[in-house]
LUMVEX-215073 format. One record per residue (C-alpha): x, y, z; residue number from 1. Coordinates in Angstrom, 3 decimals. Example, Ala and Ser with C-alpha at 12.3 -4.5 7.8 and 13.67 -1.06 7.14 Angstrom:
BEGIN
> 12.300;-4.500;7.800;1
> 13.670;-1.060;7.140;2
REM end
This chain:
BEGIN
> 0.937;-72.219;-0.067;1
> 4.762;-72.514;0.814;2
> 6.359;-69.547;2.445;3
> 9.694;-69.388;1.755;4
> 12.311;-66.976;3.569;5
> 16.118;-66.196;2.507;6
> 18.047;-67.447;6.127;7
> 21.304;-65.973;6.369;8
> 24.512;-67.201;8.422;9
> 27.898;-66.844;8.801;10
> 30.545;-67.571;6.330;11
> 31.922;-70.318;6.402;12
> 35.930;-71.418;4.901;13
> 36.083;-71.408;0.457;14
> 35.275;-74.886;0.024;15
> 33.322;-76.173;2.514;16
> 29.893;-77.471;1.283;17
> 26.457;-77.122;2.849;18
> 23.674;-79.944;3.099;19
> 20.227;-79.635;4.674;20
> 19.870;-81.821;8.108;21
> 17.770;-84.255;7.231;22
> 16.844;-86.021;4.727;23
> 20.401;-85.966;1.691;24
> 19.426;-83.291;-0.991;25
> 19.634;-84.978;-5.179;26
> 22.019;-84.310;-6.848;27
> 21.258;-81.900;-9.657;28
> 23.850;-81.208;-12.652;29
> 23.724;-77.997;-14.349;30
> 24.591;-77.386;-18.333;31
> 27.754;-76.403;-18.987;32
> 26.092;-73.146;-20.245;33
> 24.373;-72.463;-17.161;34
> 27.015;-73.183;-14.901;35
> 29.771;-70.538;-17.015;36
> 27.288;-67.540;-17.321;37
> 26.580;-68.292;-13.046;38
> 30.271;-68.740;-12.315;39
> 30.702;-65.182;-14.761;40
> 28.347;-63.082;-12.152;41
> 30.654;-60.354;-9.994;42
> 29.570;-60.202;-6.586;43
> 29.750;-57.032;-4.487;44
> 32.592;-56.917;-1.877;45
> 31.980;-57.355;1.966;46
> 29.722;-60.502;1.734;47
> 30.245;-63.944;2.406;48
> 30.514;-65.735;-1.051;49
> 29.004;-68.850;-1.854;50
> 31.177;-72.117;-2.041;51
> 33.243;-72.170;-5.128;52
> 31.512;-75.500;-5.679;53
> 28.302;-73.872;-5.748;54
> 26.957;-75.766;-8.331;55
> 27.721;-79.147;-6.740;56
> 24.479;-81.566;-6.655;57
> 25.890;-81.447;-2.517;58
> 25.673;-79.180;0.000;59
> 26.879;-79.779;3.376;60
> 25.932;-76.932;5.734;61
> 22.170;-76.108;5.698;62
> 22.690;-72.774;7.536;63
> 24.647;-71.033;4.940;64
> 23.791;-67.583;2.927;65
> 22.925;-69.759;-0.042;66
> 19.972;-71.754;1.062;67
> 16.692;-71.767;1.288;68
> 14.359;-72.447;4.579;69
> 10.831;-73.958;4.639;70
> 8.887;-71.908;7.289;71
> 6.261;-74.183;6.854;72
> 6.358;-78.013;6.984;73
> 6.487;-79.719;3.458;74
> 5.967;-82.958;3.032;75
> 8.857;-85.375;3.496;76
> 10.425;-82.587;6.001;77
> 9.691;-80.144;8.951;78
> 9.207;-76.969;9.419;79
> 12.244;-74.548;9.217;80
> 14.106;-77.719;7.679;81
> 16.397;-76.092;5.184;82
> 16.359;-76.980;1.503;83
> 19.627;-77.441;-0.129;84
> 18.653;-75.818;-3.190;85
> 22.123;-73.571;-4.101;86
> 20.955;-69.410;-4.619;87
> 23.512;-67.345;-6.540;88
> 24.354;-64.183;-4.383;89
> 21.945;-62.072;-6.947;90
> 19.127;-63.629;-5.016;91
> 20.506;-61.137;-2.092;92
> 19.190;-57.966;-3.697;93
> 18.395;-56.565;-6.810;94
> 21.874;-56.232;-9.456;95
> 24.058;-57.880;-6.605;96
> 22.977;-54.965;-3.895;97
> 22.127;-56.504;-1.016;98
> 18.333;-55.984;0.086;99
> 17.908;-54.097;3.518;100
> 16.545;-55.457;6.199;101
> 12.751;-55.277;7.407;102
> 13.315;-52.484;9.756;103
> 15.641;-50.151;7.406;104
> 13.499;-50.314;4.858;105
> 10.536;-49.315;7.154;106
> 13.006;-46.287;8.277;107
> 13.644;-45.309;5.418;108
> 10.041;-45.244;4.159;109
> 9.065;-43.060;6.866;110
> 11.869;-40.767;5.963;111
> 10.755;-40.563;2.629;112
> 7.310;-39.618;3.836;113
> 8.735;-36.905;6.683;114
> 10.620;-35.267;3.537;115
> 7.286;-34.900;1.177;116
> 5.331;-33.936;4.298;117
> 7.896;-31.236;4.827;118
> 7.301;-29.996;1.387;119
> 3.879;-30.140;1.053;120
> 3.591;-28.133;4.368;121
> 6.501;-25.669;2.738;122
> 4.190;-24.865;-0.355;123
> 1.387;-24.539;1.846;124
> 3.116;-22.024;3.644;125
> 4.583;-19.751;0.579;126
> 0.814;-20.069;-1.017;127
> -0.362;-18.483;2.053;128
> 1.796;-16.297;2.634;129
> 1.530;-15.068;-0.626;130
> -2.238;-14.387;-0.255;131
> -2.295;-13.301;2.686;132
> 0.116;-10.702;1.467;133
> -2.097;-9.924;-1.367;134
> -4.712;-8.608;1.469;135
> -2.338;-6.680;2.808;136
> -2.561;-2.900;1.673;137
> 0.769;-1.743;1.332;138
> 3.234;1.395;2.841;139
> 0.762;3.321;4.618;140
> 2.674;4.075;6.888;141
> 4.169;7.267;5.474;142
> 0.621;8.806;4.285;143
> 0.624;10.537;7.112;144
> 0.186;14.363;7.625;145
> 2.619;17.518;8.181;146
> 1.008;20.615;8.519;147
> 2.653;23.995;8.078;148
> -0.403;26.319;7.615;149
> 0.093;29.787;6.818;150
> -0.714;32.436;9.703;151
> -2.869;35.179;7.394;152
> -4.228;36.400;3.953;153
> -1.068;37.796;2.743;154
> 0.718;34.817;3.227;155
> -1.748;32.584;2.303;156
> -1.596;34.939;-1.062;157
> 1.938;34.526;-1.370;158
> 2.058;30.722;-1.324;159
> -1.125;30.698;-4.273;160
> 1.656;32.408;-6.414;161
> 4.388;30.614;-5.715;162
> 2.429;27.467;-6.550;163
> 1.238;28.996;-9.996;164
> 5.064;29.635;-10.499;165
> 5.637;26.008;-10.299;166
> 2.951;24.931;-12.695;167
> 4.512;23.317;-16.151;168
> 4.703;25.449;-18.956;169
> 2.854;22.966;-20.919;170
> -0.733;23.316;-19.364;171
> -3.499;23.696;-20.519;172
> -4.663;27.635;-19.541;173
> -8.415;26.141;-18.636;174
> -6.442;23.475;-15.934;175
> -4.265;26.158;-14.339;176
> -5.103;26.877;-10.496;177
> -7.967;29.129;-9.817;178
> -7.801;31.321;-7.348;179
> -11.729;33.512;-6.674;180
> -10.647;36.464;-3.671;181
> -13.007;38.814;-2.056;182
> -9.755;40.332;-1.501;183
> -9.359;39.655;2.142;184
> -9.823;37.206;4.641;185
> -13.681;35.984;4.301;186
> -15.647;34.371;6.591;187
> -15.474;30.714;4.644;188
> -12.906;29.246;2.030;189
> -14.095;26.488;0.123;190
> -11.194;24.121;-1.727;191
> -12.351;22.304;-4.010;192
> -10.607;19.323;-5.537;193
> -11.147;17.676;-8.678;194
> -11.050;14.000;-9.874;195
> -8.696;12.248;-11.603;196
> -7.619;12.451;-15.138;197
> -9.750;15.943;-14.891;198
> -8.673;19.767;-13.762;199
> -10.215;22.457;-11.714;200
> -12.433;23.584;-14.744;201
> -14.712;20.995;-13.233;202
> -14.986;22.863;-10.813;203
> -14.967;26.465;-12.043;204
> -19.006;26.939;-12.281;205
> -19.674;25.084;-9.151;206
> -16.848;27.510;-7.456;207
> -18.417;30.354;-8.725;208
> -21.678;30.279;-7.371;209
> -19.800;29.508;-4.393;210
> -18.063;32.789;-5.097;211
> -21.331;35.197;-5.357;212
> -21.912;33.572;-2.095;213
> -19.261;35.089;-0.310;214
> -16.611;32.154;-0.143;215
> -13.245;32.676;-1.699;216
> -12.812;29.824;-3.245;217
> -9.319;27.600;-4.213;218
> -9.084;25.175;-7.039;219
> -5.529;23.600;-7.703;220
> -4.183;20.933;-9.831;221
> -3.600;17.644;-8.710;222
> 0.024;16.181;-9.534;223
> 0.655;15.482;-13.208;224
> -3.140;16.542;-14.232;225
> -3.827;19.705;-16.218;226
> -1.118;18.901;-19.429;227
> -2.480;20.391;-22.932;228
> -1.329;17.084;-23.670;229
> -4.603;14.964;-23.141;230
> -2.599;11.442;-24.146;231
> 0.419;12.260;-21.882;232
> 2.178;9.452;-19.787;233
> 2.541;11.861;-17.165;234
> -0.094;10.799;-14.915;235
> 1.039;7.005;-14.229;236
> 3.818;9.309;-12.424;237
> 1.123;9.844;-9.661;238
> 1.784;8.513;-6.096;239
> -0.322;8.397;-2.878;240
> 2.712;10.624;-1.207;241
> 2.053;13.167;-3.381;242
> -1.552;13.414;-3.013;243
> -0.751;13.422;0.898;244
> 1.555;16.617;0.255;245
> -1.530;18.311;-2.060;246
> -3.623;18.089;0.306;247
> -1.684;19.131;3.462;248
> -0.674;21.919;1.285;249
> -3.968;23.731;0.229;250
> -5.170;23.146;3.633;251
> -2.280;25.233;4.979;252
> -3.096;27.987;2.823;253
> -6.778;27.665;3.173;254
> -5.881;28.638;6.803;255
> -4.950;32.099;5.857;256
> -8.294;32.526;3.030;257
> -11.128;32.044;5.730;258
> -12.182;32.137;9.106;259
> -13.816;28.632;8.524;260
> -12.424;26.044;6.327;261
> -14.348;23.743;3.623;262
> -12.873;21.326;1.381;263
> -14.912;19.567;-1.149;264
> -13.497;17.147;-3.456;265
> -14.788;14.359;-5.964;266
> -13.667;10.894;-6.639;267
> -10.202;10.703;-6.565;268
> -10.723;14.451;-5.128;269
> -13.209;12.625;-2.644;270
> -10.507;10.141;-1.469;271
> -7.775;12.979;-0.961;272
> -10.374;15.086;0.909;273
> -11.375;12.001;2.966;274
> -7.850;11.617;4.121;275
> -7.474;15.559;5.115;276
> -10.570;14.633;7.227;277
> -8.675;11.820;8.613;278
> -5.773;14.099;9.602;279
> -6.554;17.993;9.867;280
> -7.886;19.215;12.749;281
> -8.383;23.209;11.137;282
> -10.770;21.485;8.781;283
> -14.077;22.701;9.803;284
> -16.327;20.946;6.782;285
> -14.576;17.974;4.977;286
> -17.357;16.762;1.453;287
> -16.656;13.802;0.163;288
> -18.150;13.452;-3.020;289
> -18.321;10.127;-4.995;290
> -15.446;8.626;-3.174;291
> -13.264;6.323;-5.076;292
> -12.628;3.839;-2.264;293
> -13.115;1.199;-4.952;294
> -14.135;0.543;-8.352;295
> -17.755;-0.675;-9.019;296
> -16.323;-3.429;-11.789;297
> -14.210;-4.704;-8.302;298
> -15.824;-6.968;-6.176;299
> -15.325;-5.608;-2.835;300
> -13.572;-8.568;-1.336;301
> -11.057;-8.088;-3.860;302
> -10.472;-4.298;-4.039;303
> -7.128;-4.798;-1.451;304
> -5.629;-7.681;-3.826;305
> -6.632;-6.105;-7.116;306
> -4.994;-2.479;-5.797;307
> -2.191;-5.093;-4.710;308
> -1.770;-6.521;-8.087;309
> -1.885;-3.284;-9.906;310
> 1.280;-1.920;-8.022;311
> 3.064;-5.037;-8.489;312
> 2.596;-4.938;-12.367;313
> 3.802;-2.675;-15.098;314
> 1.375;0.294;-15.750;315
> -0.546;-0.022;-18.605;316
> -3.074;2.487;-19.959;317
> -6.778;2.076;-20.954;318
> -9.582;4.313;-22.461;319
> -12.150;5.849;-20.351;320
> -14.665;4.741;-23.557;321
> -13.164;2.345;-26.050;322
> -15.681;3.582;-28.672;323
> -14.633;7.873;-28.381;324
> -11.285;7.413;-27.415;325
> -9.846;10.832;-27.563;326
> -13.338;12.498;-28.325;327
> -14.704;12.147;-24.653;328
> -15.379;14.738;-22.569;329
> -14.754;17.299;-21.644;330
> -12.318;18.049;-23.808;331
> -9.631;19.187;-21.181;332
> -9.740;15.490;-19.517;333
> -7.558;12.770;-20.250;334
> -9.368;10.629;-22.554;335
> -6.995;7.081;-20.759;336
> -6.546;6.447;-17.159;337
> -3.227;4.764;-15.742;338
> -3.505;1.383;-13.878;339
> -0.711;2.291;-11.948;340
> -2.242;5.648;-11.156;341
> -5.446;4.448;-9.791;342
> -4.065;1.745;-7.520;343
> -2.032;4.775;-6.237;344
> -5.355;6.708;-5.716;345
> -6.233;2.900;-4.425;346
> -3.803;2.633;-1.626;347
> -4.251;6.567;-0.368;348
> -8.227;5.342;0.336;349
> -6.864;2.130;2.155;350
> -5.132;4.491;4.437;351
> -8.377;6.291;5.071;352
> -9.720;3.096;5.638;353
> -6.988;1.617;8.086;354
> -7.286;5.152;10.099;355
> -10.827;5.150;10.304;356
> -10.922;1.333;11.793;357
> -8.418;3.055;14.549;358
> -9.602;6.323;15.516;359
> -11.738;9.174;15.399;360
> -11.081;11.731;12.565;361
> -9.751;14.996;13.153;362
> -11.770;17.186;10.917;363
> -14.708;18.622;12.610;364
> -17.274;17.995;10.437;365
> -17.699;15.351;7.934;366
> -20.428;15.136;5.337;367
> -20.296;12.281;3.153;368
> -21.942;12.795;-0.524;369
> -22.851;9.535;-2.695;370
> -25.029;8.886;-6.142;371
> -27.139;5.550;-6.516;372
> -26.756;5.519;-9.764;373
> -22.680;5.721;-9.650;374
> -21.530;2.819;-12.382;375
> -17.695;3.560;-11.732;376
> -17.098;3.792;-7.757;377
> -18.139;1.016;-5.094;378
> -20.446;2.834;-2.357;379
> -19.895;-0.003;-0.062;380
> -16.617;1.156;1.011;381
> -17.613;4.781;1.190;382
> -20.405;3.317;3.832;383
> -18.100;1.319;5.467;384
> -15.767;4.339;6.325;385
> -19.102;6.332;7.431;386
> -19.676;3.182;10.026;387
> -16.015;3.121;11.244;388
> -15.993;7.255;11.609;389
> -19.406;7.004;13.529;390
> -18.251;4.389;15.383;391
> -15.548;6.774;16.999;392
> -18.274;9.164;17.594;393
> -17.578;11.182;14.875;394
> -19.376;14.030;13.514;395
> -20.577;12.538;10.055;396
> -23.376;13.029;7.834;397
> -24.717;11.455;4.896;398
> -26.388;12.141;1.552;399
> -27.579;10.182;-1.327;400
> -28.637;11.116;-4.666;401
> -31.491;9.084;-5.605;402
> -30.950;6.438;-8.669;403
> -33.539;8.034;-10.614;404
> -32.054;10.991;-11.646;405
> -29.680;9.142;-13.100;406
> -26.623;10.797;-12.743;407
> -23.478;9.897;-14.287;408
> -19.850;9.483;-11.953;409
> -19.192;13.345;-12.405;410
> -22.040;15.517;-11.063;411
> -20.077;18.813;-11.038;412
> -18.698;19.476;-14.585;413
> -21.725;21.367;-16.424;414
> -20.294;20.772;-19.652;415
> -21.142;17.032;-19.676;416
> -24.462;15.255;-21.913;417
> -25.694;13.801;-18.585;418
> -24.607;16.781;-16.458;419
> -27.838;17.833;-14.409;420
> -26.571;20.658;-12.556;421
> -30.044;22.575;-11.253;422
> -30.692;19.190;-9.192;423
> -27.201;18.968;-7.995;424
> -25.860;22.274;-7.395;425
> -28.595;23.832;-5.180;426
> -28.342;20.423;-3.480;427
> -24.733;20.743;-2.396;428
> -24.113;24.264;-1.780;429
> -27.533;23.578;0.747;430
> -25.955;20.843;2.570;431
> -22.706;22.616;2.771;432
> -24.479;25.741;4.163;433
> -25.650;23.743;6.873;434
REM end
């Protein structure tokens, strides 16, 4: 095969021709045709233009930019012996541009590939920073606690009815704080906080046995919970700041109601009484029933990232039970939950869970309460917060219902189909005498 390079010179004066040394080149005589539509072509300024009698059969200098080089010997000639075979400037480069040279073009390759290096390794970047993001929980660090607890009965009476006087107008009577007094100081308060979308009627048997025992006993509304209206939108209003405030604020007056202080809550009462654990020191028993650390239909992995995603979205509602809709019960519950509302409830347990991974908790007693048969909250992460707490050396106990009794999510309210309240009750208010 004949390798054949483009050789270029310098210019030489309009006129002059070009022949190859050696042997005298043919002459060759182009159509008329031919030699107009070559003679039309518009070369690009700055380079040397071929002889204007370019199409000449003769051309005198070999080394001109219009010829043509053997690099390998042909026959009848040498190697590097030039051919005098004319090349319009368009042989240059491609629509009269002249081509680059071996090295630019090598330059500018590797440019090209430095560039879409750079972006790959820029989307990289954003994707993981995005997910890494995503298992990030967010703003915890305002959940923290500021206690202002009351300094005896009469004031701890006095704040009870000043938090009844803020209670909406529109509640439903059954969902209205309940307050069970011996009158005086007793020896224990119990406060008792109920899950979400319910009201402290869940708790009003359990709270009265706890009565005849000799506790006073304090059952408040969560924020937004409690409406007559059981299809309100007022619960997606519900923030992790505001559970923080409940629960520093029943714990200040539970100060005033009893000697020793209990607080028992379930679910997404079991989350705000884990974090009063967390933080109160003047809590003598903290219960944690059923906590909602995560949801049972959310892989655990993916509890931080789906909490995450909820806050980032618009709230949307769903039914507790597609098939009842409104004719769940019990009939003073909100019959939809709030997206929003839950990753709020969400975010409140991943502070419990960042603070327990740090440090001890304050309370001085912890007694952690789960159900085997629980279908709507993820016991792993309750266990994992027992591990971290008893890691710091932390006073923390454990109890599991067995699966076979087959208890639903809410073991407290008595007027449920599934409620089994001679197994639980007796259960409890033994463990919490303890």
């Amino acid at each position: 095969m004949v390798n054949v390079t483009l050789m270029r010179a310098r210019a030489w004066p309009s006129g002059a021709t070009v022949e190859p040394e050696g042997a005298p080149v043919p002459q060759a005589r182009r159509p008329p045709a031919v030699e107009s539509a070559i003679l039309a072509l518009r070369l690009p300024s700055g380079l040397p233009a071929c002889p204007g009698d370019l199409l000449r059969p003769r051309l005198h200098d070999a080394r001109g930019p219009c010829s043509l080089r053997l690099a390998h010997p042909t026959e009848g000639g040498e190697a590097g012996e030039a051919v005098g075979l004319p090349i319009p400037q368009t042989a240059f480069g491609i629509m009269g541009r002249p081509s680059p040279g071996k090295k630019t073009m090598v330059r500018e390759k590797q440019s090209g590939g430095i560039r879409r290096w750079w972006f790959v390794l820029l989307f990289v970047s954003m994707v993981f920073i995005i997910v890494l993001l995503l298992w990030v929980p967010p703003r915890l660090a305002n959940l923290t606690s500021h206690p202002h607890p009351v300094q005896s009965y009469a004031e701890a009476v006095q704040q009870i009815e000043s938090l009844r006087a803020r209670e909406a107008p529109e509640m439903n009577p059954v969902c209205r704080l309940q307050f069970m007094t011996h009158d005086r100081q007793s020896e224990r308060v119990i406060v008792l906080v109920h899950g979400y979308t319910t009201c402290p009627d869940q708790f009003h048997e359990f709270g009265r046995r706890l009565y005849d025992l000799g506790y006073n006993v304090l059952i408040a509304p969560l924020p937004h919970h409690g409406l007559a209206d059981r299809m309100t939108v007022e619960q997606a209003q519900l923030k992790a700041e505001e559970l923080v405030t409940y629960a520093d604020g029943v714990v200040d007056v539970a100060q005033g109601l009893g000697e020793q202080v209990v607080m028992l809550g379930i679910s997404g009462g079991g989350v705000t009484t884990a974090w009063a654990a967390q933080y109160r020191s003047d809590i003598d028993l903290a219960v944690i029933v059923s906590p909602a650390f995560g949801y049972h239909q959310i892989p655990t992995p993916l509890t931080v990232p789906a909490g995450n995603l909820y806050l980032a979205l618009p709230n949307s509602f769903q039914w507790w039970d597609p098939s009842l809709q409104t004719d769940i019960e019990p009939g003073y519950a909100y019959p939809r939950y709030s997206t929003r509302a839950l990753a709020e409830l969400l975010r409140l347990g991943f502070a419990v869970q960042a603070a327990a991974q740090r440090e001890s908790p304050a309370a001085a007693s912890i007694l952690v309460v789960t159900n085997a048969h629980d279908t709507a909250v993820n016991n792993v992460l309750a266990a994992a917060v027992v591990k971290d707490w008893r890691e710091h050396e932390a006073n923390v106990a454990t109890f599991e219902f067995e699966a076979g009794l087959q208890l639903g999510h809410d073991l407290i309210d008595p007027t449920l189909p599934e409620a089994q309240i001679d197994a639980v009750y007796p259960r409890l208010i033994e463990l919490i005498a303890q």
